[in-house]
N, C-alpha and C positions, 0 to 999 in steps of 0.2 A: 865340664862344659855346660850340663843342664844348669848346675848352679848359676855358674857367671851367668847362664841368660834371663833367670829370675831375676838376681841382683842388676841386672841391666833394665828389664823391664820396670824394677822396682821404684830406681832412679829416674825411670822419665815419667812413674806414674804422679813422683813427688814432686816433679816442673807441672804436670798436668791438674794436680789437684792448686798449687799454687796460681798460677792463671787463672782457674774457674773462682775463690775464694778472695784474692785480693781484692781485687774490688768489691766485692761484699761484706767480706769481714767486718763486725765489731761484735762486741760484747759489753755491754752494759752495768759490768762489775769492779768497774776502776775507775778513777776520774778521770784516764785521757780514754775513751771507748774505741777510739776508731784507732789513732797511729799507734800507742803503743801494744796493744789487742794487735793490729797487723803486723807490728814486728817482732811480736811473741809466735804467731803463725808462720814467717820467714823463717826466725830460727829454727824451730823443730824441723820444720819439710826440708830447708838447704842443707842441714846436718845429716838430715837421714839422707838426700840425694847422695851429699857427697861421698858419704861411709859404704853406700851401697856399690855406687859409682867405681871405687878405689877397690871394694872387696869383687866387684865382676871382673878387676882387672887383674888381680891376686889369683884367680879361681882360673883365668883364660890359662895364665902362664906365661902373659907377655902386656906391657903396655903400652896401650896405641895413642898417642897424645895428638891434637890436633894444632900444629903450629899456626895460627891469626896472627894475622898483623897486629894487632892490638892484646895481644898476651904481654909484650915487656914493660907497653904502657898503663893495663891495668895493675901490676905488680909496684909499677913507679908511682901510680897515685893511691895506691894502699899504704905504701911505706911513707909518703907525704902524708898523708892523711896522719900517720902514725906516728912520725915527728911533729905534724901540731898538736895530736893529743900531748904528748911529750911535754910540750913547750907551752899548752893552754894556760885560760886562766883560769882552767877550771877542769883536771884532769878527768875526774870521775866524771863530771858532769860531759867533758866532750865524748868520754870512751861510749857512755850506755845512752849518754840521749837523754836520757828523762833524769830532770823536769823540765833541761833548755828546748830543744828542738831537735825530737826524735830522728825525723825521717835524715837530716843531713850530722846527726849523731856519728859518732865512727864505726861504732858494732851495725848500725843498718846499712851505710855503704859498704861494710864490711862483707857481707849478706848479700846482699846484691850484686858483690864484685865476683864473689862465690856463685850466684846464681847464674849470672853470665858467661863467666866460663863454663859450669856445669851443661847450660845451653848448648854454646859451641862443640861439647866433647859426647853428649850422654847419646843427643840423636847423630844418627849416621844415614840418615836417609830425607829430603823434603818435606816426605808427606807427615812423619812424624811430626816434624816443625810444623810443617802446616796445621796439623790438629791443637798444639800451643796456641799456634795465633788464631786457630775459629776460637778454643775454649776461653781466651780471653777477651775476645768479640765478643762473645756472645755474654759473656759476663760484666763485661763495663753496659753493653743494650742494658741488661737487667737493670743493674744499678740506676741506667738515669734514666729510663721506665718508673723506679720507685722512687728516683729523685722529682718529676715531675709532678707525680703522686702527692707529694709532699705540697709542692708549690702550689699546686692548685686544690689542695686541700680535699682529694680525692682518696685518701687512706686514713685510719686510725685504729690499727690493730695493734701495735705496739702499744707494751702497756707501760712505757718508760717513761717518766716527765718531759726526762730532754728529746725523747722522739717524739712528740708533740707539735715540736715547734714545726714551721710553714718549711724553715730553710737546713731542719737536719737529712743529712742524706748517708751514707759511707763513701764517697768520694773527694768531698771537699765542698768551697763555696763554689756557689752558681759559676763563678769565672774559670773558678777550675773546672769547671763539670765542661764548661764548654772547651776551655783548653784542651781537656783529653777527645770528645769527643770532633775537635779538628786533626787533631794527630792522626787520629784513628780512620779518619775517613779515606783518607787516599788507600791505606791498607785495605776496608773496606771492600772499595773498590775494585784492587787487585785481586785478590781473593772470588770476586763475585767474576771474574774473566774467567778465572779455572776452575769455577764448579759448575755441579749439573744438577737441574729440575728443582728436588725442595730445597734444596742447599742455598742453590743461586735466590731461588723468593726470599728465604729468612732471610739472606744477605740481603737482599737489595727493601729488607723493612729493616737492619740495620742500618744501612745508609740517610735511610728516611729518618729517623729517629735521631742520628745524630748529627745530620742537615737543623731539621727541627728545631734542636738543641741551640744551635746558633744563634737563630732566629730567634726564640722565645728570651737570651740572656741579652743578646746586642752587645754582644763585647770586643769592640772594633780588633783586638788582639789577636784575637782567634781568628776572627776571620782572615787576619793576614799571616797566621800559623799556616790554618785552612789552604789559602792559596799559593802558598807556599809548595805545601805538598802536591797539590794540582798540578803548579807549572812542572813541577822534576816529574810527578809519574806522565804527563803530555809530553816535556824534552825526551827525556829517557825510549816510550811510549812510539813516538813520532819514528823515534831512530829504528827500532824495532821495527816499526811499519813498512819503512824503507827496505830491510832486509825480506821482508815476509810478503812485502805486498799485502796485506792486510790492513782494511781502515775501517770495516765498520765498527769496532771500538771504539773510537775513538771520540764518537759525540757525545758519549754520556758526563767523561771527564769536562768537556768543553764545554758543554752545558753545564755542569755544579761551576764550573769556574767562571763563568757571564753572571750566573746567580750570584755569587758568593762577592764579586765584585759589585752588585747592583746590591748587597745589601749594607757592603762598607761602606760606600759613597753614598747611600740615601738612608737615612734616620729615616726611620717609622715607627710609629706606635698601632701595633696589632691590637684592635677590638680583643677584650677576655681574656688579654695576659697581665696577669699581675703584676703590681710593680716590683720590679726586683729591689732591694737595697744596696746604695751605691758602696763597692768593697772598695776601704784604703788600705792606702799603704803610701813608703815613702817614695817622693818621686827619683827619677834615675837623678838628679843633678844635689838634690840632698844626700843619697848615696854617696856621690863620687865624692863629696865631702867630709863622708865617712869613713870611705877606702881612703881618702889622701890622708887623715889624720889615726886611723890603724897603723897604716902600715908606715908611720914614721916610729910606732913603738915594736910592730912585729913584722918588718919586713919581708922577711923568708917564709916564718908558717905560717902568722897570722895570729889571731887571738885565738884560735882553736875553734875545732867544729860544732857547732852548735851553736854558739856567744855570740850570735848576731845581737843577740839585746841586750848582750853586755855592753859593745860598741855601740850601739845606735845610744843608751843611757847617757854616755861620756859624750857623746862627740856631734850629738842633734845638733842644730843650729836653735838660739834661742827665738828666733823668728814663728816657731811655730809655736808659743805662748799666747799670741796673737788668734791661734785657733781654737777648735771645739776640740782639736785630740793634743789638746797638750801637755795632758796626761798620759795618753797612750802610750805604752812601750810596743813596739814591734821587733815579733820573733824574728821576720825575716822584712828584706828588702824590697825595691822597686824590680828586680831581675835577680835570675840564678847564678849566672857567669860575676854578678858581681858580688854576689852571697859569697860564691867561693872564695872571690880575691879577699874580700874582706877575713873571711874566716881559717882560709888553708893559708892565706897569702901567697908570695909568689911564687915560690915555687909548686904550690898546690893548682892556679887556677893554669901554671904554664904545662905540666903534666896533660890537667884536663883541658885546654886546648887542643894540644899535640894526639890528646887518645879522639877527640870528634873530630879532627882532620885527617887524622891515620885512616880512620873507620870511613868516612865518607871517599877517600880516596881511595880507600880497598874495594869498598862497594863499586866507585863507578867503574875503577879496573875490571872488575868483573863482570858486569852489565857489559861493557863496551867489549871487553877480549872474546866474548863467550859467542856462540854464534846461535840463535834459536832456532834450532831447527824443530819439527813438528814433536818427536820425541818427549824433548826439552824446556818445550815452552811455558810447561807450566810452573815448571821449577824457575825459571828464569822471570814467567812475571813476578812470583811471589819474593823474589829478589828483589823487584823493582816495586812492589809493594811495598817492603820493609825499608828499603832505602826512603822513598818516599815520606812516607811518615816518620823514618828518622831526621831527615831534613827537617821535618815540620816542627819535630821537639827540640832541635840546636836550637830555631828560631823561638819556639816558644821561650827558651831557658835564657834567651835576651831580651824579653818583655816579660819576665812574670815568674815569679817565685817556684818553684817546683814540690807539688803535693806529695805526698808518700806513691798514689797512684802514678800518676809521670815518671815519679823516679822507677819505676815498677817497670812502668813498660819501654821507658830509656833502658836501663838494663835487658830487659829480654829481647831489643831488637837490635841492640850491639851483640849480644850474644848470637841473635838469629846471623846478622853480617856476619860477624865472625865463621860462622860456620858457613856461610853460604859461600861467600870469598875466600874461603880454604878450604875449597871440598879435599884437594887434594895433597894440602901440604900435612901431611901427615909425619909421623916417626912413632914406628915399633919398635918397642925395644924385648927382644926374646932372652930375658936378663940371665946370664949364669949366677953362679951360686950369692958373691958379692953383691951383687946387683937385686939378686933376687931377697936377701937380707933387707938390704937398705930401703927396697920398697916395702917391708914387711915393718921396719921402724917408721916409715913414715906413715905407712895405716895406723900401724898404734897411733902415734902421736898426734896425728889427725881427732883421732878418737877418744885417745884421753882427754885432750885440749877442749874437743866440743864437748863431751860429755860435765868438764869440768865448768864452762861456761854458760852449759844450760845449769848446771846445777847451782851457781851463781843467781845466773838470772831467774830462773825459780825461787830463790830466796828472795830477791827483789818483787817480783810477781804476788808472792805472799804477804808480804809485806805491803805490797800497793791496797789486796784486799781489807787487810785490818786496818789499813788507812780510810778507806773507804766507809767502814763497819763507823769506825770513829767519827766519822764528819756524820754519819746518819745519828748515831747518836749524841752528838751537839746540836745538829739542829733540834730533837726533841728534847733537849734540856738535860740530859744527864752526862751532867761533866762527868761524875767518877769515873762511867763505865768508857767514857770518851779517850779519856786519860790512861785506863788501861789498856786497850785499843791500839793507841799511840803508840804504848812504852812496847808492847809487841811489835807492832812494826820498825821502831827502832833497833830494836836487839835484832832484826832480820838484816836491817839495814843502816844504818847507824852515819851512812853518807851520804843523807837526802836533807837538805839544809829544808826543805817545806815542811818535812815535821816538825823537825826543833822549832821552825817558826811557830807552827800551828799548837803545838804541846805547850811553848811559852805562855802561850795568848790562854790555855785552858784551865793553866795553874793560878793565871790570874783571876779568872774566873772562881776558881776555888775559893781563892780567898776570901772574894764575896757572899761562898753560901758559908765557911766559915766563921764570918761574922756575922749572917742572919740565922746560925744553929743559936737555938737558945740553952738546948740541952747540954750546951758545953759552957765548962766555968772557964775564967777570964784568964785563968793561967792555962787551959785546954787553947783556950783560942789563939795565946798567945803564943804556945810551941807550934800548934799548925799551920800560922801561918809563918812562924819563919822559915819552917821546910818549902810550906810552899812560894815562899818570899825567894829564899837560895835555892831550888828548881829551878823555877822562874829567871830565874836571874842567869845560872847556868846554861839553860837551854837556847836563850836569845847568845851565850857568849858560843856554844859549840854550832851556832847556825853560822855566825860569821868568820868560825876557824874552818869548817866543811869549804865553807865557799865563799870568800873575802871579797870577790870581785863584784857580788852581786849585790846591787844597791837594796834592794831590799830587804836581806837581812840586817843589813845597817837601821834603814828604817821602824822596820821589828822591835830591834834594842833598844834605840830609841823612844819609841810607843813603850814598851813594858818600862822601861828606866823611868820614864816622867809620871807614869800612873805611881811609881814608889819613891814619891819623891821623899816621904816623909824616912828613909830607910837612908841609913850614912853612904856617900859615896854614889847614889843613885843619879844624884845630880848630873854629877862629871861624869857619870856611865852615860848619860842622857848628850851632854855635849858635845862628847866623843862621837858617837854614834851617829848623832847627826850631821858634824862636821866632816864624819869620813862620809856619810851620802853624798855632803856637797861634794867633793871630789869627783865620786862617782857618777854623779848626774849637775853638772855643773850648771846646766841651762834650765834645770826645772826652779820651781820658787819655792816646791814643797819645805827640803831638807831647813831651808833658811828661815821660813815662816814655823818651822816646828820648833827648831831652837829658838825663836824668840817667844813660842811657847813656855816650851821650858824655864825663861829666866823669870815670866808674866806669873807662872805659875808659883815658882821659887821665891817671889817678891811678893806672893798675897801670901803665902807659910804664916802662922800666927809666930808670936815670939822672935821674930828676923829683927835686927836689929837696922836702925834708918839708916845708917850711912851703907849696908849689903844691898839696901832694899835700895836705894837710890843707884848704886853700881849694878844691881839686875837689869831695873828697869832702864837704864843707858844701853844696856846690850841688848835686851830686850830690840829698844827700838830703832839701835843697827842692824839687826839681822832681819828685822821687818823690814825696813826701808830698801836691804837688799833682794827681799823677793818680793817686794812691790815695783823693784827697778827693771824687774827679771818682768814680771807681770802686773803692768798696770793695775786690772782690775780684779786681782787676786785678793778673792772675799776673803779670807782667814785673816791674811795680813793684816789688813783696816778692822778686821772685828779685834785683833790683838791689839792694835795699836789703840781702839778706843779703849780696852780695858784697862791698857796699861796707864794710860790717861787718868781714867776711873781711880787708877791705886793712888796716882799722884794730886787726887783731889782738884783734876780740870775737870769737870765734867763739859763744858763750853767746848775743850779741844774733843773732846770723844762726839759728843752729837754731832762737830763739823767733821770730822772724820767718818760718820757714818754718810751724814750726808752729803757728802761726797760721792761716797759706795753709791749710795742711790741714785743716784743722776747716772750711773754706768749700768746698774741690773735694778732694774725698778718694778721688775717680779721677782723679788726675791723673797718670801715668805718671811725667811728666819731672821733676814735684814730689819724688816719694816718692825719685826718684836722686837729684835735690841733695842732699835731706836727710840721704840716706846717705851723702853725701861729704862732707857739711860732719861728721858722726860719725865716719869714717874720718878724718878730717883732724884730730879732737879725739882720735883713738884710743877711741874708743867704739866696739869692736867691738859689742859684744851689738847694743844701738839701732842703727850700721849694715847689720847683719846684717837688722835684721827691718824695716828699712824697703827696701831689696833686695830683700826677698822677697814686700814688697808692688811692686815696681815689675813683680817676675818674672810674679805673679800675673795684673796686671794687660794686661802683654804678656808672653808665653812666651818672644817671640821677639826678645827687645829686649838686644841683646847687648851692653852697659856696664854692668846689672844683672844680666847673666849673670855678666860677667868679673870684678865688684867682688865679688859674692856667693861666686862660689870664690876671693878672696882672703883674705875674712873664713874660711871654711871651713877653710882654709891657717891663717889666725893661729891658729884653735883646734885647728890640729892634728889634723879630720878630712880624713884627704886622699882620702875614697876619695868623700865627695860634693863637696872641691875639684876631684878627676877627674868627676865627672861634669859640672859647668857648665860645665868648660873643653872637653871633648869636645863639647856643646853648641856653644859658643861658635865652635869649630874646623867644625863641621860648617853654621854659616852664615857663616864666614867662611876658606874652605878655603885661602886663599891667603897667609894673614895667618903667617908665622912664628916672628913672637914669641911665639904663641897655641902653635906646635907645641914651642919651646921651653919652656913652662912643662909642659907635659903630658909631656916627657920627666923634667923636672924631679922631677914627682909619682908617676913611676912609680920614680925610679931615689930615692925618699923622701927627696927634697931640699925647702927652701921652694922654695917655686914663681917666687922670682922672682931666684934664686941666678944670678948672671950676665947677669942679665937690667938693663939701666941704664932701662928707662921702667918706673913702674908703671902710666903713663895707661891706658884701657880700649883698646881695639886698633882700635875704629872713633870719629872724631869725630863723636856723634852729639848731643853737648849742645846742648841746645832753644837755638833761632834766637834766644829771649830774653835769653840772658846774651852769648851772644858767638857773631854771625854773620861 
């Protein structure tokens, strides 16, 4: 019996260290720090809860279950959940979460579903509970104490780059920080009823802080979370009162709730707070658009858990091309309850309906059945604290997407309900021999299974590291070491389509210090890059076998295919590629402006014969014309289409083709160059001269409009401001000799480019759009 009380204690020390840590956690050693660092911290602690949990009840001799209402409903949206991984479009990717969207991954609600029950079963007494919900009070205070830190730029100890910024915090964005800290207040609150002297102070500078919090972000949502939770702990509250005769409580709630209402209804800008950054996302009626057109392909489960940005890719409206995010892909939606529909489908979000209507009606059952007498009252407010704030997160999860935090503490106060509204529906079972077996397989099993999954996931984890290791060493320039980095993390993991992306991109890479080794003869350079040509090539094809749904590995293939175009077959690897993007993301104009890259690019090949070259450039500028139909003012397209112009010896149609572009973005830097090359190139000095000096205008420092502009300066024969832009030019590019060449040129009043056999500009800086 001493045992089972260690393994008892042990088990709720693992809910207690969880609550204190989640909201703190990250680690700084992976590229996602915060969510997948948190659900590396779930797994270990809910595994060892559980094992510990299952052995105190092995060691008792008997086990005591605690039947909730919500026990057959969490069981029914784990098995949905597990028929959409099942049925995803993206198995692996929906089971572990990463690289789609961890927190509504399967293995985190997996975790979580685990945690909550462990809630409901591990404490057996309030106050237990109660010290759960101070240690996680007191832990989100911290958090958005050093989130505010941040904001107003009152911290800088960390010595991480991305801790630097104004808006990193361990919680989320500003609107999550306030989302939680509206949840949390009404609990707050309750809790601050049933403590005494320093307890009640910290509480009640919790409360302040996360009042504060509100205030500082103005995110009308919250605060109607916020009041939310107000009006149930005052109904709930109110009724109490009546029985107890008791009311002086009851001003403090009615006060936050007057405030809270005078700050939704009146916009103000508080002197000394910074401006926040407005957070998007898609609105609810975009969504709904999304869920009607999912679920005519996966009605029952959905696309699977995590794939919101699968869906949202497919099925955006092309209206938002018209905007500044019409690039943006978004992980998740306008609301959570609509994330679900989309991603479990129906049968997943009718579960998770049915488990937040169970739980709120069990709650108010027992609020309303229970009688408070003085005893009691303390257990019964803190019922009505949890209820409360769990009202306030239903509400939140129908305006607003749900952070790994939210989901956190939605789990722990289902689980706190649970237990509180079944104090006493209990069943022991004092098992004889059969019985007492079959719990003994299912501890094993329990046990193998998690141990087997963290050992999984530890492989993954490792792997994430040498991914890590690899991206630090491409940014400092050593592809090799990059590359082996990589190939470690692959043989860890081998079903993470973002390496194979990233490993493609570094072979290519290769090839280029390849051919600037001099120390390799011509047949040396010519075996390594075939290897690294069929790497390359491989890696783009096992990124879109890992994960076919995902538009971007299509896009990937395509980028490595067109850079080898000279390589048999590269072509159609490139066409492919990008026709299946279009598929994919039907409404963007990227895929379709890339393919007519492709045919632009295939049609300048030296040696193409006229009548291929004339059949590219036709395709060419149908699939341009289709994503300029997609997006008007989609600069790649018009810069494609004047090249492709260029090939067919208009040059008339290319200048009006740019000039077009310009009357739409008339700061465009890399615009105002074309155009003055496509005038150089018709020998229109004057008009290349003055659209160079809008390119100059525009960046000072932009040295191809430097070097074009003192050549035009050269043709008219002023050489003393051709010497000025070429001093310029020499002076950010000090290394460049042809540059020193031309300025001896201009002094000993020669043309400037006498002897000289390139007139190219001296850095290849032409925009990634016509030719990366």
């Amino acid at each position: 019996m001493e045992s089972a009380s260690l393994f008892h204690r042990i088990s709720r020390l693992s809910l207690y260290v969880l609550g204190a840590l989640i909201p703190l956690w990250f680690l700084p050693i992976t590229q996602n720090s915060l969510d997948f660092q948190k659900q590396a911290l779930l797994a270990v602690l809910v595994f060892a809860g559980v094992v510990t949990w299952m052995a105190a009840l092995l060691q008792a001799g008997k086990a005591t279950i605690r039947l909730a209402w919500q026990a057959p409903l969490l069981l029914a949206f784990l098995a949905a959940g597990l028929l959409s991984v099942l049925f995803s479009l993206w198995p692996a990717g929906s089971f572990w979460g990463f690289p789609l969207d961890i927190t509504n991954g399967f293995l985190t609600q997996a975790l979580f579903i685990c945690f909550a029950f462990l809630v409901m079963n591990a404490f057996s007494e309030t106050k237990q509970l109660f010290k759960l919900l101070l240690v996680t009070l007191f832990s989100v205070f911290a958090a958005s104490l050093f989130a505010g830190a941040q904001i107003f730029k009152l911290l800088s100890f960390l010595p991480f780059p991305f801790a630097s910024t104004q808006l990193f915090n361990t919680l989320g964005s500003p609107n999550g920080i306030a989302m939680i800290a509206a949840a949390l207040l009404p609990l707050a609150l309750a809790l601050w009823f049933v403590s005494r002297f320093f307890l009640r102070l910290l509480l009640w500078i919790v409360v302040g802080v996360f009042f504060a919090t509100l205030v500082f972000v103005k995110f009308s949502s919250a605060w109607i979370v916020c009041i939310t939770g107000l009006l149930v702990l005052l109904a709930l509250g109110m009724w109490n009162m009546k029985k107890r005769k008791e009311s002086g409580w009851i001003f403090l709630p009615v006060g936050f709730l007057v405030l809270s209402l005078f700050f939704l209804l009146v916009r103000m800008q508080i002197p000394g707070i910074p401006q926040l950054p407005a957070e998007v996302s898609p609105s609810w009626q975009g969504e709904l658009g999304i869920l009607s057109q999912t679920l005519k392909e996966h009605a029952l489960f959905g696309s699977g858990p995590g794939t919101f940005v699968f869906d949202y890719s497919k099925f955006h409206s092309p209206a938002l091309n018209q905007t500044t995010f019409w690039g943006t892909r978004f992980s998740a939606g306008a609301a959570q309850v609509l994330d679900i529909a989309v991603t479990l489908g129906a049968l997943g979000i009718l579960v998770f309906i049915a488990l937040l209507v169970t739980t709120l009606f069990a709650s108010f059952r027992a609020l309303f059945g229970s009688n408070p007498e003085s005893g009691q009252n303390g257990s019964w407010l803190v019922g009505l604290g949890m209820t409360a704030s769990f009202a306030s997160l239903v509400v939140s999860f129908m305006l607003y997407p749900a952070n790994f935090t939210l989901w956190f503490l939605f789990w722990m106060l289902l689980g706190g309900l649970g237990m509180f509204a079944s104090k006493d529906m209990k069943v022991s079972l004092a098992p004889p021999s059969l019985l007492s077996v079959a719990s003994s397989f299912v501890f094993l099993l329990v046990l193998v299974f998690g141990l087997g999954l963290l050992f999984v996931g530890g492989q993954r984890y490792a792997a994430e590291l040498y991914y890590m290791g690899s991206a630090r060493l491409a940014q400092q320039g050593d592809v090799e070491g990059a590359i082996e980095k990589l190939q470690t993390a692959l043989r860890l993991n081998p079903g993470m389509d973002l390496y194979w992306r990233d490993i493609a991109q570094l072979f290519l890479a290769r090839i280029g210090r390849i051919n600037q080794d001099d120390s390799l003869s011509g047949e040396q350079k010519q075996q390594q890059t075939q290897v690294a040509v069929n790497n390359a090539v491989s890696a783009v094809r096992n990124a879109t076998t890992v994960a076919p749904a995902n538009v971007a590995n299509w896009n990937v293939q395509g980028s490595v295919s067109q850079n080898l175009l000279a390589v048999a077959g590269a072509k159609e690897l490139a066409v492919q590629a990008y026709e299946q993007a279009a598929k994919l993301e039907p409404a963007s104009p990227f895929a379709w402006g890339e393919l007519g890259r492709v045919y632009v690019l295939f049609a300048n090949q030296q040696g193409i014969p006229a009548t291929l070259k004339d059949e590219s450039l036709q395709k060419a500028f149908e699939n341009l014309d289709r994503a300029i139909q997609l997006k008007s003012d989609y600069a790649p397209a018009h810069f494609l289409k004047a090249a492709a112009y260029e090939l067919q010896g208009k040059s008339a149609e290319a200048a009006s083709q740019l000039e077009a572009l310009k009357v739409a973005s008339p700061k465009d830097v890399g615009l105002a160059f074309q155009l003055g090359m496509v005038y150089w190139q018709k020998e229109d000095v004057a008009r290349a001269q003055r659209e160079f000096l809008s390119a100059k205008q525009l960046n000072p420092n932009y040295s191809n409009a430097l070097y074009m502009l003192g050549l035009t300066y050269d043709k008219q024969g002023n050489k003393s401001a051709a010497l000025r832009e070429f001093r310029q030019v020499s002076s950010l590019n000090p290394e460049n000799e042809g540059v020193k060449s031309i300025i001896k040129n201009l002094e000993e009043g020669k043309p400037a480019l006498e002897g000289i056999v390139s007139s190219e500009p001296p850095i290849q800086q032409t925009p990634s759009e016509i030719n990366r």
